[in-house]
DOROVEX-137505 format. One record per residue (C-alpha): residue number from 1; x, y, z. Coordinates in nm, 3 decimals. Example, Ala and Ser with C-alpha at 12.3 -4.5 7.8 and 13.67 -1.06 7.14 Angstrom:
% DOROVEX-137505
ATOM   seq        px        py        pz
ATOM     1     1.230    -0.450     0.780
ATOM     2     1.367    -0.106     0.714
END
This chain:
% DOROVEX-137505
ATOM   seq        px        py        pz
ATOM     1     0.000     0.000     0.000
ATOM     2     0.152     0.343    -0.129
ATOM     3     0.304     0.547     0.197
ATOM     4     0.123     0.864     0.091
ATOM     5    -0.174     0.709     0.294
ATOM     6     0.059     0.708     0.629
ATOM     7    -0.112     0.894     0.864
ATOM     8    -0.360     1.029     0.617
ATOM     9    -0.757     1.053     0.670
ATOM    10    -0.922     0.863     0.410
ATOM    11    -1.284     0.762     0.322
ATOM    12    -1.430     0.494     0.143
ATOM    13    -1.806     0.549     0.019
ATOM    14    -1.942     0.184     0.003
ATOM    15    -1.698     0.079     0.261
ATOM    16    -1.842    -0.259     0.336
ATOM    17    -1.852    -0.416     0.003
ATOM    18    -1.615    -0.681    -0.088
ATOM    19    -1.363    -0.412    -0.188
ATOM    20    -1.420    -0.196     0.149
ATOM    21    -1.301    -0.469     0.387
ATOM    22    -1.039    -0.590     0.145
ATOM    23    -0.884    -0.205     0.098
ATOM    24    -0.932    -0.116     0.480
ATOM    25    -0.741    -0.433     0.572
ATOM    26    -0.473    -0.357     0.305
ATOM    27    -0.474     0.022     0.475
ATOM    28    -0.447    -0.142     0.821
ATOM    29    -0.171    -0.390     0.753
ATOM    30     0.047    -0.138     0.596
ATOM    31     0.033     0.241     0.594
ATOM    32    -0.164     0.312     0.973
ATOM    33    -0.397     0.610     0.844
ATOM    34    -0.477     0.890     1.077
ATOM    35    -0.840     0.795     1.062
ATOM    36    -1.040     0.588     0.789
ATOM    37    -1.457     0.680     0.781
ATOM    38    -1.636     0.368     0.628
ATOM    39    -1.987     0.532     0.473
ATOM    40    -2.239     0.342     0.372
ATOM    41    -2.591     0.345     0.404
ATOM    42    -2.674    -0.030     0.521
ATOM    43    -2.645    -0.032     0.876
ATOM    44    -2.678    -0.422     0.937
ATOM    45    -2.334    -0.454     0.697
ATOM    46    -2.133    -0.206     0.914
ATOM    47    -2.250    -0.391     1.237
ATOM    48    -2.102    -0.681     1.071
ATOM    49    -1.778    -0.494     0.934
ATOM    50    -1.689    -0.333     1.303
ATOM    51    -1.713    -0.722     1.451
ATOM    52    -1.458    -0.779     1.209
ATOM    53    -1.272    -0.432     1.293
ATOM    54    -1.347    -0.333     1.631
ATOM    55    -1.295     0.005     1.740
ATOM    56    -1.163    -0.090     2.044
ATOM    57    -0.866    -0.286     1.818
ATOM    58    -0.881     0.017     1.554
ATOM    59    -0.937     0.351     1.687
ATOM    60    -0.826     0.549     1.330
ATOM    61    -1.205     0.364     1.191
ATOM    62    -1.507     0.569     1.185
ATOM    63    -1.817     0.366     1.076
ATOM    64    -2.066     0.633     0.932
ATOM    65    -2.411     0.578     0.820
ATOM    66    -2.512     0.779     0.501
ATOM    67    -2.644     0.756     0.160
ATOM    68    -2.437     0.930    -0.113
ATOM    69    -2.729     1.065    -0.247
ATOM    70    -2.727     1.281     0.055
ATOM    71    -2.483     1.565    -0.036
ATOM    72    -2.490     1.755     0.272
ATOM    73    -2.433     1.440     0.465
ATOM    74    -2.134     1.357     0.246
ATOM    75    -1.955     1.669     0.328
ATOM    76    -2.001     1.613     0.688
ATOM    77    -1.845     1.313     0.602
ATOM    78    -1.559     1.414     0.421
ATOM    79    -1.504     1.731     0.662
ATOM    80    -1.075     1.728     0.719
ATOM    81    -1.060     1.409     0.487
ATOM    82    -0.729     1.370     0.270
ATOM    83    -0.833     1.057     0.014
ATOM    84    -1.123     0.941    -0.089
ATOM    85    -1.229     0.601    -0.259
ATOM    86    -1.566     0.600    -0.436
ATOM    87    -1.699     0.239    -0.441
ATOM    88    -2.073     0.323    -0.363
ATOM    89    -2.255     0.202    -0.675
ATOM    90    -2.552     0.026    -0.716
ATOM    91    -2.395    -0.303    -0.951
ATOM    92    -2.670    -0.533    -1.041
ATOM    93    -2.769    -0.557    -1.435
ATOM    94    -3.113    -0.688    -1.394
ATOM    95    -3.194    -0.481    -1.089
ATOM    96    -3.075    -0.139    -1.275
ATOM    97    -3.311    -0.248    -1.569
ATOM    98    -3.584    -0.251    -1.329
ATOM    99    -3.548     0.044    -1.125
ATOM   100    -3.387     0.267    -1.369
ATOM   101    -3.423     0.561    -1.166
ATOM   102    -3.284     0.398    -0.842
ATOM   103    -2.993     0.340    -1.070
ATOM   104    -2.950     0.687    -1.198
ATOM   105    -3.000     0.844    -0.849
ATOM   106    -2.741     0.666    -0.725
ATOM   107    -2.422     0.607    -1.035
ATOM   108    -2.485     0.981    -1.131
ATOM   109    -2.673     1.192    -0.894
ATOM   110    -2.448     1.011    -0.604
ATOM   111    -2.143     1.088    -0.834
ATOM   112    -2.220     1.428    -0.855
ATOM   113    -2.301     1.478    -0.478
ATOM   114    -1.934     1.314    -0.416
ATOM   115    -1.749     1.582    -0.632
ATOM   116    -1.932     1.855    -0.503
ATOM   117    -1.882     1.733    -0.117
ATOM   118    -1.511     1.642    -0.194
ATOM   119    -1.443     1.979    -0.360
ATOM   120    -1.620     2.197    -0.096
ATOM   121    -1.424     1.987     0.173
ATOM   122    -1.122     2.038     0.035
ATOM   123    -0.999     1.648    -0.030
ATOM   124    -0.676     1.594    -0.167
ATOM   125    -0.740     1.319    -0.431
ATOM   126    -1.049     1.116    -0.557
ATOM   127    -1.054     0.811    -0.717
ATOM   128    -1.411     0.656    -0.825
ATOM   129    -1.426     0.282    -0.917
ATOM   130    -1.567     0.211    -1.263
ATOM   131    -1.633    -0.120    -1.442
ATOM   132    -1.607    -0.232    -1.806
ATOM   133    -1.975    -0.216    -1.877
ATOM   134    -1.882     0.166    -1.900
ATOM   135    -1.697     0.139    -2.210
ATOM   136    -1.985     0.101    -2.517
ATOM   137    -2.267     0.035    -2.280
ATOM   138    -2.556    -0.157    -2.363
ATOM   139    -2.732    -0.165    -1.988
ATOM   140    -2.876     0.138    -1.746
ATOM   141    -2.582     0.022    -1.516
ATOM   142    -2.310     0.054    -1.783
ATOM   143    -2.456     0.378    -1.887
ATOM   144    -2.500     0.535    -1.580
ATOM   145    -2.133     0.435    -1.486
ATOM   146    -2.027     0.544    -1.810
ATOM   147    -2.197     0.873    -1.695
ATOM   148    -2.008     0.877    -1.362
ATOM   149    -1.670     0.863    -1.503
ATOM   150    -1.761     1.124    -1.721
ATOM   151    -1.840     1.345    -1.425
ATOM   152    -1.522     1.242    -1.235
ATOM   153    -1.301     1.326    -1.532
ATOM   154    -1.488     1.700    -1.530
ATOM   155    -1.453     1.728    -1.168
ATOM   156    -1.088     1.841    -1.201
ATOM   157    -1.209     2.162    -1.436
ATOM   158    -1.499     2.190    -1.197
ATOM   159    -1.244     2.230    -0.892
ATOM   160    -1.149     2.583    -1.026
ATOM   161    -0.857     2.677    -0.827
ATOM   162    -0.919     2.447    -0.551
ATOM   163    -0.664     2.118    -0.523
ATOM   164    -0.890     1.839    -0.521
ATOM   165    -0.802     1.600    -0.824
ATOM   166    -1.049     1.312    -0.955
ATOM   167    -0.962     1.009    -1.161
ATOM   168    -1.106     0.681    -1.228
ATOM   169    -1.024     0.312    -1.198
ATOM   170    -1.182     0.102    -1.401
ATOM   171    -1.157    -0.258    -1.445
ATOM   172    -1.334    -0.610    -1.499
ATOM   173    -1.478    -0.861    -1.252
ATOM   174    -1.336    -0.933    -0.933
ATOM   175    -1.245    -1.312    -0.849
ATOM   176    -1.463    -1.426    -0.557
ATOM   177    -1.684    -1.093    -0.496
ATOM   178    -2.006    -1.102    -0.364
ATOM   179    -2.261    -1.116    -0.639
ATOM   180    -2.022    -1.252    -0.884
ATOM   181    -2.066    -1.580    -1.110
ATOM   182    -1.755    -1.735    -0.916
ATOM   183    -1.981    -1.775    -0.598
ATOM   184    -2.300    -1.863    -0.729
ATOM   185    -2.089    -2.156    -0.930
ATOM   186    -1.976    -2.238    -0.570
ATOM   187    -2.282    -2.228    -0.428
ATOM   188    -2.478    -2.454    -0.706
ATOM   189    -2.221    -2.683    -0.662
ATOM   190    -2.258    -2.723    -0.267
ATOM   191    -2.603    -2.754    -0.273
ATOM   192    -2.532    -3.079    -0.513
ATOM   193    -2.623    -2.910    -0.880
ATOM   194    -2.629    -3.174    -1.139
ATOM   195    -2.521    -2.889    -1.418
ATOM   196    -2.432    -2.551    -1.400
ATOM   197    -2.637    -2.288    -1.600
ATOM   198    -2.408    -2.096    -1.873
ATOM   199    -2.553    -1.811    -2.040
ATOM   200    -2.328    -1.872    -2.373
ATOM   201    -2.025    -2.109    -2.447
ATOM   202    -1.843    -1.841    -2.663
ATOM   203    -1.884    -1.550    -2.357
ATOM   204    -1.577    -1.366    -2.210
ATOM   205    -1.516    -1.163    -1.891
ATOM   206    -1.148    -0.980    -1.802
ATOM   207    -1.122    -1.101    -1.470
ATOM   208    -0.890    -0.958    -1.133
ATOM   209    -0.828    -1.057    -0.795
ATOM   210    -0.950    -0.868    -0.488
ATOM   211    -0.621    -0.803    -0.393
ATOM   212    -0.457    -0.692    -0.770
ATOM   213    -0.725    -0.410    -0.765
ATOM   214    -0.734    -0.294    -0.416
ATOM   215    -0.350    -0.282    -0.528
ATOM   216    -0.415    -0.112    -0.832
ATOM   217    -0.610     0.170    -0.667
ATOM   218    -0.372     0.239    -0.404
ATOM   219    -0.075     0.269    -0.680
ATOM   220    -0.296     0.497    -0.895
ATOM   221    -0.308     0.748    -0.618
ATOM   222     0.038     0.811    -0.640
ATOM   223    -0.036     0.819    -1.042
ATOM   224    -0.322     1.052    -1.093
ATOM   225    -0.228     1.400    -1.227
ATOM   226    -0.639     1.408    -1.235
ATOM   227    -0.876     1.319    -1.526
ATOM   228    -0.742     0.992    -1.613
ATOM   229    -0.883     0.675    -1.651
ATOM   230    -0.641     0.374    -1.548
ATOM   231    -0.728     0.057    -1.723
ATOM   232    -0.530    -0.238    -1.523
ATOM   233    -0.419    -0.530    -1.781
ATOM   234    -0.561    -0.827    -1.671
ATOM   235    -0.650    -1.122    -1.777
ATOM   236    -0.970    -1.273    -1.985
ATOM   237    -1.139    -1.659    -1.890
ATOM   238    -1.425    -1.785    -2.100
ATOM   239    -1.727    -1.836    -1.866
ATOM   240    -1.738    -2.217    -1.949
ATOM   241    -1.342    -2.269    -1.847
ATOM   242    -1.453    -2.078    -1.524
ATOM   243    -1.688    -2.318    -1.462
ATOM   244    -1.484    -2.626    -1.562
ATOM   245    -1.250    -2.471    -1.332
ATOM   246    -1.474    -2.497    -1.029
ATOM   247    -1.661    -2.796    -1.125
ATOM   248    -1.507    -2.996    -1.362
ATOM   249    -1.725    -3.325    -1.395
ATOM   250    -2.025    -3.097    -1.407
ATOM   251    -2.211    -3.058    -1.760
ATOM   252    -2.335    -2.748    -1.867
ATOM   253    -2.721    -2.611    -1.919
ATOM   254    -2.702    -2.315    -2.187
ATOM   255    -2.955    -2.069    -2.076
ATOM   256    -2.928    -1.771    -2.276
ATOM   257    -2.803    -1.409    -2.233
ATOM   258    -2.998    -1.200    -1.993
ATOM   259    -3.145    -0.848    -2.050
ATOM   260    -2.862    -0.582    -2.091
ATOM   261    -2.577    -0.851    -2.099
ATOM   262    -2.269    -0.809    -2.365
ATOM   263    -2.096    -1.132    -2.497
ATOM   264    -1.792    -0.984    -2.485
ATOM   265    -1.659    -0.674    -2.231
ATOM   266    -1.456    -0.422    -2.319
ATOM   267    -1.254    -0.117    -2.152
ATOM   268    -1.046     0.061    -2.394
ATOM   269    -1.278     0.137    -2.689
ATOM   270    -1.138     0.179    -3.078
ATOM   271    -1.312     0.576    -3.009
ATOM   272    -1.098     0.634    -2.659
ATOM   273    -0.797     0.501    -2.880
ATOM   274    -0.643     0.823    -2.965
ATOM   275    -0.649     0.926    -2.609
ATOM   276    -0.468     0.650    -2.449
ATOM   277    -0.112     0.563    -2.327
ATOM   278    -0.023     0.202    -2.267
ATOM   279     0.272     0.064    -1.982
ATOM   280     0.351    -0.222    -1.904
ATOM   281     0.136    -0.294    -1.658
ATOM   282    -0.186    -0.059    -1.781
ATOM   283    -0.368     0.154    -2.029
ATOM   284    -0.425     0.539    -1.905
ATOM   285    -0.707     0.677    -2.049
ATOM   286    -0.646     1.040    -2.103
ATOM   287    -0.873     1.322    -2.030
ATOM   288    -0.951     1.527    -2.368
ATOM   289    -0.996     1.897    -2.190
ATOM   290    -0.692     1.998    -1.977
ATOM   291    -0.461     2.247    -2.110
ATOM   292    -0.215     2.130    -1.881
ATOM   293    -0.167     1.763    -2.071
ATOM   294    -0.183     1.871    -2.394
ATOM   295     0.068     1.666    -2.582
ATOM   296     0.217     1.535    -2.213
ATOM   297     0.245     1.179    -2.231
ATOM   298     0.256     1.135    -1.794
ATOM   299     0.523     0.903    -1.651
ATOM   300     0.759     0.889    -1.917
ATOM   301     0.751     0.504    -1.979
ATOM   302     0.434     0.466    -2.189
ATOM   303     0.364     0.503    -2.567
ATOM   304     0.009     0.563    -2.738
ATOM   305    -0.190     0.265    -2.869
ATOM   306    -0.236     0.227    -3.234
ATOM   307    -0.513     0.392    -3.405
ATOM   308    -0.833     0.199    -3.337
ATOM   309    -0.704    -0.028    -3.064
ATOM   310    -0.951    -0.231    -2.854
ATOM   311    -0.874    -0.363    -2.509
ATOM   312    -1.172    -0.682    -2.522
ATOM   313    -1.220    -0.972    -2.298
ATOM   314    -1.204    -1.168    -2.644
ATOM   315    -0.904    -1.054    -2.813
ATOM   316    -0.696    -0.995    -2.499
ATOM   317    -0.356    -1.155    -2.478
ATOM   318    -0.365    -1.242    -2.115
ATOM   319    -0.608    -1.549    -2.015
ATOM   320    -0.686    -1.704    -1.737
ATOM   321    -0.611    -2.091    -1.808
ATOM   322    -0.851    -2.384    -1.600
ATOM   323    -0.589    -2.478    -1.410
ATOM   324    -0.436    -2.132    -1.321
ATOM   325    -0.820    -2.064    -1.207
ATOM   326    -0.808    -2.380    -1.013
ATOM   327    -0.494    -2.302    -0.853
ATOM   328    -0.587    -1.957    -0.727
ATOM   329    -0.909    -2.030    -0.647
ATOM   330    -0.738    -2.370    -0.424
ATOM   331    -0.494    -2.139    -0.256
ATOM   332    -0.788    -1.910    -0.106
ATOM   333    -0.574    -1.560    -0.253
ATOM   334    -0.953    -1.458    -0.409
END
């Protein structure tokens, strides 16, 4: 975990998701923060989160209830707050098609309360987590994060001559987080499933551990200029080897794609082409308004991609094989 977060006060909206607990242990373990506020609205999941963190064991945690669709409860919040992670989102495909404006009063009304209380608190640095359904949506939750990055990229013009910075993380599905296929594989096959349901044979997902992106957000801290989009590369799996890789005896029940689903995910799209820098270990999305990049290619190391490059889940050059699934998923690092 980067040392700028020594002794730092930090906040994580959504803190008790699957990435909350995993960040805030990361933060714990290795930089000591001067205080760390976990806000989230679901009181029931930070009851759960402080039995795992006790304040009594770790005074810098706050646990504080709120809603990010409450602005002025945000800037209370954030009030003397140095960092902030944005992993508040509501994340279900089918649910967002259903209660579209649940979904838009959250991924872009809640983005848009989070710049305005980080600005007007006078935060250092904000990074929001995105997702690959951003890039080319073709679901409410894809657009509306799609929507949110947009706003976090503006943020930095909308600071004025205030500090704060905003960038954006975005990457693909996390190995082993709640509401993920990886689990409800698991789970099927616990409760003695004679098949497991695949919505199509040829489907791909880019796929990262819970630990590669809470290290990936940490190290873009020290990154972000402000207005960039960092694009980890990781690797791709084809939904069937994942489940081979879980269950391999197991035969598979094709059920079709569901509402708003792509075949194929991508993060780097042939239109965001001309804006992007690749490393070695990333693509940097760069933003397409600020005087102070023009022609700037940040870190030194990278080069741009070729004109009309595509970063897809079916044409990556990384994959997850069944047995380096199996393997990680036997050695519990998910």
């Amino acid at each position: 975990m980067d040392s700028l977060f020594t002794g730092a006060r930090v906040l994580i909206t959504g803190g008790t998701g699957s990435f909350g607990h995993a960040f805030v242990q990361s933060l714990l373990d290795t930089a000591k923060p001067a205080r760390l506020v976990i806000y989230s609205r679901d009181e029931l999941k930070q009851y759960e989160m402080a039995q795992r963190f006790p304040l009594e064991d770790y005074p810098a945690i706050r646990y504080f209830i709120g809603d990010i669709r409450d602005e002025s409860r945000l800037k209370r919040a954030m009030d003397g707050i140095d960092y902030v992670v944005h992993a508040a989102a509501l994340k279900h495909v089918p649910t967002a098609e259903y209660n579209p404006f649940e979904c838009i009063r959250t991924n872009v009304h809640g983005a848009e309360n989070v710049v305005s209380a980080a600005i007007d608190a006078g935060v250092r640095k904000v990074i929001a987590l995105s997702t690959d359904k951003a890039c080319n949506p073709i679901n409410l939750y894809g657009a509306s994060k799609l929507a949110s990055d947009k706003i976090f990229v503006a943020a930095n013009s909308l600071a004025g001559a205030r500090d704060t910075r905003f960038a954006v993380v975005r990457y693909g599905n996390v190995v082993g987080s709640r509401g993920s296929v990886l689990p409800y594989f698991q789970r099927l096959v616990a409760e003695g499933a004679k098949d497991l349901p695949i919505t199509d044979d040829r489907m791909t997902r880019f796929w990262i551990t819970l630990k590669q992106g809470v290290d990936f957000v940490a190290n873009a801290f020290g990154w972000m200029e402000g207005g960039e989009i960092f694009v980890p590369k990781i690797p791709s799996m084809r939904v069937v080897d994942l489940a081979r890789a879980v269950a391999p005896d197991l035969p598979h029940r094709v059920v079709g794609i569901r509402p708003g689903e792509k075949l194929h995910e991508v993060m780097v799209g042939e239109d965001d082409a001309r804006n992007t820098i690749e490393y070695d270990d990333r693509y940097v999305i760069l933003p397409t308004f600020h005087p102070w990049r023009a022609g700037d290619i940040p870190h030194g190391q990278g080069k741009p991609v070729a004109d009309g490059f595509r970063y897809a889940s079916d044409t990556n050059d990384r994959w997850f094989e069944v047995e380096t699934m199996r393997d990680l998923l036997a050695s519990g690092d998910v």
